[in-house]
Jmol script that loads the backbone (N, CA, C; Angstrom):
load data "model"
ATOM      1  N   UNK A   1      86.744 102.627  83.094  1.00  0.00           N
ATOM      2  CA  UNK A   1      86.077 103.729  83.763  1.00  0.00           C
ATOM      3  C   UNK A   1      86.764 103.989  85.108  1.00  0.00           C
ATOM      4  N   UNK A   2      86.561 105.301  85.531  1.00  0.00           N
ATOM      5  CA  UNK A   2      87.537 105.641  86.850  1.00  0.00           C
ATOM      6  C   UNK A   2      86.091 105.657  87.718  1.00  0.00           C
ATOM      7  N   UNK A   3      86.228 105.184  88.650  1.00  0.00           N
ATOM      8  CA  UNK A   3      84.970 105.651  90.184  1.00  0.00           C
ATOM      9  C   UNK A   3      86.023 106.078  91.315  1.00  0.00           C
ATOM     10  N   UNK A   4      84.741 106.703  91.767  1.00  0.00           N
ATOM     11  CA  UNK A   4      85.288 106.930  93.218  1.00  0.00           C
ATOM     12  C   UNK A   4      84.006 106.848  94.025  1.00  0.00           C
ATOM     13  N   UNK A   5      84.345 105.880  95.168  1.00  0.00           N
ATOM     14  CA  UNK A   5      83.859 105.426  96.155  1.00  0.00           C
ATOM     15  C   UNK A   5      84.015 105.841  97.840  1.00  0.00           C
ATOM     16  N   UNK A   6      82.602 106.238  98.362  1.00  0.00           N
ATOM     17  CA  UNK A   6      83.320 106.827  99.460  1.00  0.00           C
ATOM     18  C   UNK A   6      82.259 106.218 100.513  1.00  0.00           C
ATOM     19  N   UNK A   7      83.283 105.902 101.855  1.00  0.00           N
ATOM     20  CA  UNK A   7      82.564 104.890 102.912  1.00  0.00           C
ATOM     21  C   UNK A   7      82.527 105.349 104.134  1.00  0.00           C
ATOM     22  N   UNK A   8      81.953 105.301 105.264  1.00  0.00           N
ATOM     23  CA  UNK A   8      82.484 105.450 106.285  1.00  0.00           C
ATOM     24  C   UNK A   8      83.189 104.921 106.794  1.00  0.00           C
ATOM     25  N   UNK A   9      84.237 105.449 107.789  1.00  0.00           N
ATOM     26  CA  UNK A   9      85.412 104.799 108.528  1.00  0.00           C
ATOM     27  C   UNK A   9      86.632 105.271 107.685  1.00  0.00           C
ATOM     28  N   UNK A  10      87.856 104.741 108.426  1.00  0.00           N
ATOM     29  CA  UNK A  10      88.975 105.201 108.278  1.00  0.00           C
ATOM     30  C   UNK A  10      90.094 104.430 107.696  1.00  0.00           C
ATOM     31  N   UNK A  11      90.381 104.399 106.813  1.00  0.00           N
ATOM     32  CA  UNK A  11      90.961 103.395 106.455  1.00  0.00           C
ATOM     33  C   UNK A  11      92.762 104.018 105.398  1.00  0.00           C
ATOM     34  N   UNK A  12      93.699 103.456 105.751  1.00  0.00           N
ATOM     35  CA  UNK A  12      95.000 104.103 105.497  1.00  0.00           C
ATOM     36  C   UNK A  12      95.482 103.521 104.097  1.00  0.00           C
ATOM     37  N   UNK A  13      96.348 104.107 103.467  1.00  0.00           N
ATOM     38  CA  UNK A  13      96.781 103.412 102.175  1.00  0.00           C
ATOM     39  C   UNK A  13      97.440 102.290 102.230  1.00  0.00           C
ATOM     40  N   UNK A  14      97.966 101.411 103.406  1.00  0.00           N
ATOM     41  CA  UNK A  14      98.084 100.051 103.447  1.00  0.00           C
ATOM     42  C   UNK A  14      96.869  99.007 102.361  1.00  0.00           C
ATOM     43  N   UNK A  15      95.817  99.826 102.476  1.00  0.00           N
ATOM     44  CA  UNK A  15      94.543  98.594 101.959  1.00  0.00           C
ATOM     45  C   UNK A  15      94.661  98.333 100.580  1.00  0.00           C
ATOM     46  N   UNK A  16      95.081  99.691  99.671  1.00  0.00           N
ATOM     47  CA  UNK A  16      95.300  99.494  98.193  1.00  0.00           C
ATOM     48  C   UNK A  16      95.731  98.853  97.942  1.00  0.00           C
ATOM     49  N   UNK A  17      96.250  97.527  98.363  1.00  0.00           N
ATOM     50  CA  UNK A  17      96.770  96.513  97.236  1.00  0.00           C
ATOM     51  C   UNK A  17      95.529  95.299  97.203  1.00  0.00           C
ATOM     52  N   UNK A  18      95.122  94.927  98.643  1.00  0.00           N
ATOM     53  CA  UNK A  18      94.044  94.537  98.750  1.00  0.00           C
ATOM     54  C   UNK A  18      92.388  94.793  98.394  1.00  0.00           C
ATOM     55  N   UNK A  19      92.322  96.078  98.200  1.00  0.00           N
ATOM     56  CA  UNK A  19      91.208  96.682  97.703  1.00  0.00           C
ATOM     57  C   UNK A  19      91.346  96.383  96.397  1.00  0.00           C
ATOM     58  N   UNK A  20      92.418  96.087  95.516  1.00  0.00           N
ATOM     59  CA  UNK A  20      92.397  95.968  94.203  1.00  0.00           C
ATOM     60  C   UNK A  20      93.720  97.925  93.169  1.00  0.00           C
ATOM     61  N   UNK A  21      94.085  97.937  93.861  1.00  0.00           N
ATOM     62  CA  UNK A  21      95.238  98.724  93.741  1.00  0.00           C
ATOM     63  C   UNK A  21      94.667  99.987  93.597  1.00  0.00           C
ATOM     64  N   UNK A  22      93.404 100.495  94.805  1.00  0.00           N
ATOM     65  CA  UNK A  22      92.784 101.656  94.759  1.00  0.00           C
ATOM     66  C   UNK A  22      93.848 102.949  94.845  1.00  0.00           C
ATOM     67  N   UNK A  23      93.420 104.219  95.154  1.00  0.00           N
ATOM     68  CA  UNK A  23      93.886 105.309  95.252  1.00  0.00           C
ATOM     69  C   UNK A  23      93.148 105.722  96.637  1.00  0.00           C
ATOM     70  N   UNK A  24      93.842 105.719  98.014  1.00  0.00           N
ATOM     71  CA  UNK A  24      92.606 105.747  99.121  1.00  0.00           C
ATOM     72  C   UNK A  24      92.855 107.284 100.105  1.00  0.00           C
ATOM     73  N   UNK A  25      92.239 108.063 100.388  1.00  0.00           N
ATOM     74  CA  UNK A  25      92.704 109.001 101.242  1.00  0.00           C
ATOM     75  C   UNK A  25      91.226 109.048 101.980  1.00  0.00           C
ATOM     76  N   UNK A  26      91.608 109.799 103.379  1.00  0.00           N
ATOM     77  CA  UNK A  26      90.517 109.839 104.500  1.00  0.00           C
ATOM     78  C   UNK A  26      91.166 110.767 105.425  1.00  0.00           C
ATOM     79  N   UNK A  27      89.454 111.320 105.724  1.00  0.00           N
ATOM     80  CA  UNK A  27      89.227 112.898 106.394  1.00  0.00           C
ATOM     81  C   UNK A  27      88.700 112.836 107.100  1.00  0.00           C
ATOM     82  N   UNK A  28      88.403 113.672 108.116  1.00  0.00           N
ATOM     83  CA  UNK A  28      87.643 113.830 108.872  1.00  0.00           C
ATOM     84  C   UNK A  28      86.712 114.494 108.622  1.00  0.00           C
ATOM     85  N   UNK A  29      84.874 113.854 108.692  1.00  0.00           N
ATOM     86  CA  UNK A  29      83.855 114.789 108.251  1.00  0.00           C
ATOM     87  C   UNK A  29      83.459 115.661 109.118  1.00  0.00           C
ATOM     88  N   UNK A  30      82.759 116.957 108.745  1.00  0.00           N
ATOM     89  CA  UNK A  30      82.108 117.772 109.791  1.00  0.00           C
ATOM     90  C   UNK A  30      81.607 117.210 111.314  1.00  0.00           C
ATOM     91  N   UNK A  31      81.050 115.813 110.891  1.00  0.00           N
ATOM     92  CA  UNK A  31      80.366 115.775 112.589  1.00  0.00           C
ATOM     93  C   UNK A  31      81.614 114.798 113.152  1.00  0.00           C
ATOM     94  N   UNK A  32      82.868 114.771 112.883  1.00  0.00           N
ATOM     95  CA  UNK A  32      84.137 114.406 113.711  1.00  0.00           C
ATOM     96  C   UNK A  32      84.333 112.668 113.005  1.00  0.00           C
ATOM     97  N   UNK A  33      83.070 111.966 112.395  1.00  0.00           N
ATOM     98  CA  UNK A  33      83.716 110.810 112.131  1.00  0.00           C
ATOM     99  C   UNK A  33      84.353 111.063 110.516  1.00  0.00           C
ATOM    100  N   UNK A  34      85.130 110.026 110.395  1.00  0.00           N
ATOM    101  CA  UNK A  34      85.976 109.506 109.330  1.00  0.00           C
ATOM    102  C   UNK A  34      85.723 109.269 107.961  1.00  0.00           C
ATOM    103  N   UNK A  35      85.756 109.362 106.703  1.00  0.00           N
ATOM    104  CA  UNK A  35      85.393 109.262 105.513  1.00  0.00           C
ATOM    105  C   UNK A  35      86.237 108.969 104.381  1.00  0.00           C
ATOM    106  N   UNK A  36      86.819 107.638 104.378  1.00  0.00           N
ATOM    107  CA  UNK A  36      87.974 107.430 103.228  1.00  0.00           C
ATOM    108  C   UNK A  36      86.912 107.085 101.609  1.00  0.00           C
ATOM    109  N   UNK A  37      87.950 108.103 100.696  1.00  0.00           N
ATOM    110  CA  UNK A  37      87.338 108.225  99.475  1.00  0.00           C
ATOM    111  C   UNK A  37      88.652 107.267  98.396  1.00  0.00           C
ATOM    112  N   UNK A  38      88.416 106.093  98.112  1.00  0.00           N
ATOM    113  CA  UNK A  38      88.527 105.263  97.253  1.00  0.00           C
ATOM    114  C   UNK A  38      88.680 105.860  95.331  1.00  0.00           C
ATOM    115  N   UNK A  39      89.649 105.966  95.043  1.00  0.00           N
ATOM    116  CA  UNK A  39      89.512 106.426  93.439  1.00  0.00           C
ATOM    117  C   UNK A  39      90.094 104.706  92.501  1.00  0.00           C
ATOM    118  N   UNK A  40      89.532 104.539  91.595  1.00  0.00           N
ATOM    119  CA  UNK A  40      90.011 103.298  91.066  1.00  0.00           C
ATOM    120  C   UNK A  40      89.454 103.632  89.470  1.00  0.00           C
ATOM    121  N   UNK A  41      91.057 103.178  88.567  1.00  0.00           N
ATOM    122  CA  UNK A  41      90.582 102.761  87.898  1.00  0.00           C
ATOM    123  C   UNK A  41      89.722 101.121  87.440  1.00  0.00           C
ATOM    124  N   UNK A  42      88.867 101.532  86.756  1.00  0.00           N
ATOM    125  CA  UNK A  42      88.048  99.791  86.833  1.00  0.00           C
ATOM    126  C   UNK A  42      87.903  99.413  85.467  1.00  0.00           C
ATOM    127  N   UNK A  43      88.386  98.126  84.984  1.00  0.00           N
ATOM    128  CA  UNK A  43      88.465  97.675  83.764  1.00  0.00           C
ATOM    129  C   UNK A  43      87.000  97.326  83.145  1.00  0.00           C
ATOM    130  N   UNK A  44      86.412  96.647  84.417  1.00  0.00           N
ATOM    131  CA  UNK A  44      84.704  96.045  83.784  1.00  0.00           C
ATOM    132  C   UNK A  44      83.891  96.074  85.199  1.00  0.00           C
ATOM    133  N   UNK A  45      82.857  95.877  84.749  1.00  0.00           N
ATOM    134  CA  UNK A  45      81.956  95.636  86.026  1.00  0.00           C
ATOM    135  C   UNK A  45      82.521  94.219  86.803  1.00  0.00           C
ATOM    136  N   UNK A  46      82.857  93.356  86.784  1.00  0.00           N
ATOM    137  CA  UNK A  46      83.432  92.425  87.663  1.00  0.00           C
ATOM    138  C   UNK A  46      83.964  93.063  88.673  1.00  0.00           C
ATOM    139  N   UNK A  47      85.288  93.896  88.627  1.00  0.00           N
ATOM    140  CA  UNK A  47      86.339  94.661  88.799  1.00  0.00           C
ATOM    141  C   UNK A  47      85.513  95.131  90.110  1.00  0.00           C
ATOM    142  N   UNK A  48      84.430  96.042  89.543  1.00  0.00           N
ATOM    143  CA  UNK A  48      83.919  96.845  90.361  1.00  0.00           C
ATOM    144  C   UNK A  48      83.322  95.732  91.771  1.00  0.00           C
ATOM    145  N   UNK A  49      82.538  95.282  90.731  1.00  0.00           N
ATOM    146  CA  UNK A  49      82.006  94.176  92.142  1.00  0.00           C
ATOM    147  C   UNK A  49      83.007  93.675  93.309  1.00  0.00           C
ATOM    148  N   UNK A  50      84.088  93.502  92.529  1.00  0.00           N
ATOM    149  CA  UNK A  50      85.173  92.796  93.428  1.00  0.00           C
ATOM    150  C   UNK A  50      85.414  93.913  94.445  1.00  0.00           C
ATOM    151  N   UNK A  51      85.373  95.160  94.085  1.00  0.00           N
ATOM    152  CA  UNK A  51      86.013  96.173  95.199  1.00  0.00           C
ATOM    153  C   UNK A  51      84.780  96.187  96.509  1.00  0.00           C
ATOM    154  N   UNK A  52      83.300  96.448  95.494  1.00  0.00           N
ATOM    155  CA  UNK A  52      82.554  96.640  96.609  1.00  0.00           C
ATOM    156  C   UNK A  52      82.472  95.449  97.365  1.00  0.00           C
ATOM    157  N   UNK A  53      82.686  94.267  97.027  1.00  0.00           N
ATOM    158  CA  UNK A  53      82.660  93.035  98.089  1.00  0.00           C
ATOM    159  C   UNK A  53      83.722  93.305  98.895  1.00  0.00           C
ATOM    160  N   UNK A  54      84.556  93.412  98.775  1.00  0.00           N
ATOM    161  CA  UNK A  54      86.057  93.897  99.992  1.00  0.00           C
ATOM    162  C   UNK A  54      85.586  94.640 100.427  1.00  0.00           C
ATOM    163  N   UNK A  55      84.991  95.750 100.458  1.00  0.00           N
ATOM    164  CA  UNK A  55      84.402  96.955 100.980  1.00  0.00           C
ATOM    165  C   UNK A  55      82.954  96.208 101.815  1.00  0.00           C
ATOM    166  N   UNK A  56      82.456  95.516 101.566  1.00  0.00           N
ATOM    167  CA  UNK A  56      81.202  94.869 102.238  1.00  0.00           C
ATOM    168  C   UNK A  56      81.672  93.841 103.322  1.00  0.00           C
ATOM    169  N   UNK A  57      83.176  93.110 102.718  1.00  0.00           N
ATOM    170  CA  UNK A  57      83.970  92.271 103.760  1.00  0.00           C
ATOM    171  C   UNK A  57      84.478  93.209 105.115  1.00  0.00           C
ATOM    172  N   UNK A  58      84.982  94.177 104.803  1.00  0.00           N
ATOM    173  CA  UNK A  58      85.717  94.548 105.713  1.00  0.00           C
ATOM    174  C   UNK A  58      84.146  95.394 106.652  1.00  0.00           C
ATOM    175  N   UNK A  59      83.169  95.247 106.405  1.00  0.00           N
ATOM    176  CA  UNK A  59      82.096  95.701 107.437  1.00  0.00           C
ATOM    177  C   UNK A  59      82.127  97.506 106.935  1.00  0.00           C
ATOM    178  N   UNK A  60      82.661  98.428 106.318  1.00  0.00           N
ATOM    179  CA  UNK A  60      82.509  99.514 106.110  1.00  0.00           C
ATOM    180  C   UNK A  60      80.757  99.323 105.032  1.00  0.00           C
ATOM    181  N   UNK A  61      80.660 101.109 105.781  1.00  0.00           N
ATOM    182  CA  UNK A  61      79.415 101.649 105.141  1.00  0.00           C
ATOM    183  C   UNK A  61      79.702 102.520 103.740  1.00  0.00           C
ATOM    184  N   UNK A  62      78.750 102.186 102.822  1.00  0.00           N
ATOM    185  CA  UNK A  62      79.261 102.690 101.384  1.00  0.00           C
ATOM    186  C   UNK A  62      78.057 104.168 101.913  1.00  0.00           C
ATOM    187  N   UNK A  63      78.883 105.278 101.290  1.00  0.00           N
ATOM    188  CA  UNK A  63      78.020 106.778 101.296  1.00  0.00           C
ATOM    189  C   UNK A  63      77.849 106.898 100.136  1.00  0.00           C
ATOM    190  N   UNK A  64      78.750 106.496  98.707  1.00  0.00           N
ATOM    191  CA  UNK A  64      78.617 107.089  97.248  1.00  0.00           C
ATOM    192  C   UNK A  64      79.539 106.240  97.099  1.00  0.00           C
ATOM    193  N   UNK A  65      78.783 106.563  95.200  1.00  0.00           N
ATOM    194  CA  UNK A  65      79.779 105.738  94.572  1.00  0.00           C
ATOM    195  C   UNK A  65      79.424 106.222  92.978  1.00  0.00           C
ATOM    196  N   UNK A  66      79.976 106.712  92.880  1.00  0.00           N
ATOM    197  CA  UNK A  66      80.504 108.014  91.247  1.00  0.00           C
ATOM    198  C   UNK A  66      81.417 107.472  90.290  1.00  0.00           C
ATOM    199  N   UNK A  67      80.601 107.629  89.182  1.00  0.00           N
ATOM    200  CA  UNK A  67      81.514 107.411  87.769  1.00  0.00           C
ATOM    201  C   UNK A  67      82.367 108.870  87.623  1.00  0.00           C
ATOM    202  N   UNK A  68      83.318 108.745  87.541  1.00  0.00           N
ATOM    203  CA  UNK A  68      84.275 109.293  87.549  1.00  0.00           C
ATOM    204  C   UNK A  68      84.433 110.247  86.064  1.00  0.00           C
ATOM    205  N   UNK A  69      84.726 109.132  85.113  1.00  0.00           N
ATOM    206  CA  UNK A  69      84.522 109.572  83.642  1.00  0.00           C
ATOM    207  C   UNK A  69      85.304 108.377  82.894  1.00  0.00           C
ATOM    208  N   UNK A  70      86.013 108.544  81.770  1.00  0.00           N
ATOM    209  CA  UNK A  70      86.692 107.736  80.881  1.00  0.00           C
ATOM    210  C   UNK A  70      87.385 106.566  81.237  1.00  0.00           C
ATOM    211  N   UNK A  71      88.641 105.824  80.596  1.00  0.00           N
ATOM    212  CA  UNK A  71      89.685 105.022  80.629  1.00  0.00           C
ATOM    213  C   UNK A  71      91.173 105.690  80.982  1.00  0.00           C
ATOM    214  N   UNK A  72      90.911 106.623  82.230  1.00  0.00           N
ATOM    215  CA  UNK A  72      92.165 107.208  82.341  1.00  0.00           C
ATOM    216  C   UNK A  72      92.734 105.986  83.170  1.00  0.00           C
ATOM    217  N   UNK A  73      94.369 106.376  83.303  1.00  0.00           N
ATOM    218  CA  UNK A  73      94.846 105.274  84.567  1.00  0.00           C
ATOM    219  C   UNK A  73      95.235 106.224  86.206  1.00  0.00           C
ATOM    220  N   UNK A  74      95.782 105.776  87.054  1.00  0.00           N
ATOM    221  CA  UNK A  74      96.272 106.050  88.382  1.00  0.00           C
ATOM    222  C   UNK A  74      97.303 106.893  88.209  1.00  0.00           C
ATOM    223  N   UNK A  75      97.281 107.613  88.633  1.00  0.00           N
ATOM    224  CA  UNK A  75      99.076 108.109  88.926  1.00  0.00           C
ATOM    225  C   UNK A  75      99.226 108.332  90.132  1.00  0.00           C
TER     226      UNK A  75
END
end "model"
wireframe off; spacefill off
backbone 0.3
color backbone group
């Protein structure tokens, strides 16, 4: 399954290897703070857990978190 996950704060594509080989980009929201949106493909629910614990490690706030759809991969 593909998700996409989106947190507050700012975070650069350095993290994707550590996040678990996400897809990461970040914007600036309307009221001026930061919003990096996370795309991953995820093999099983483990997978997933593992991302949101890195995401709970690194102290960021989760806003969403969306099934995406199928078994596509990254490009």
């Amino acid at each position: 399954m593909v998700y996409q996950i989106k947190v507050k704060g700012k975070l650069d594509e350095s993290w994707s290897d550590w996040l678990g080989n996400v897809q990461i980009t970040s914007a600036p929201a309307e009221d001026g703070t930061w919003v990096t949106t996370l795309v991953s493909a995820v093999p099983d629910p483990p997978a997933l857990f593992g991302i949101l614990d890195r995401i709970r490690d690194l102290n960021l706030t989760l806003i969403s978190l969306r099934e995406m759809g199928g078994e596509e991969s990254q490009s």
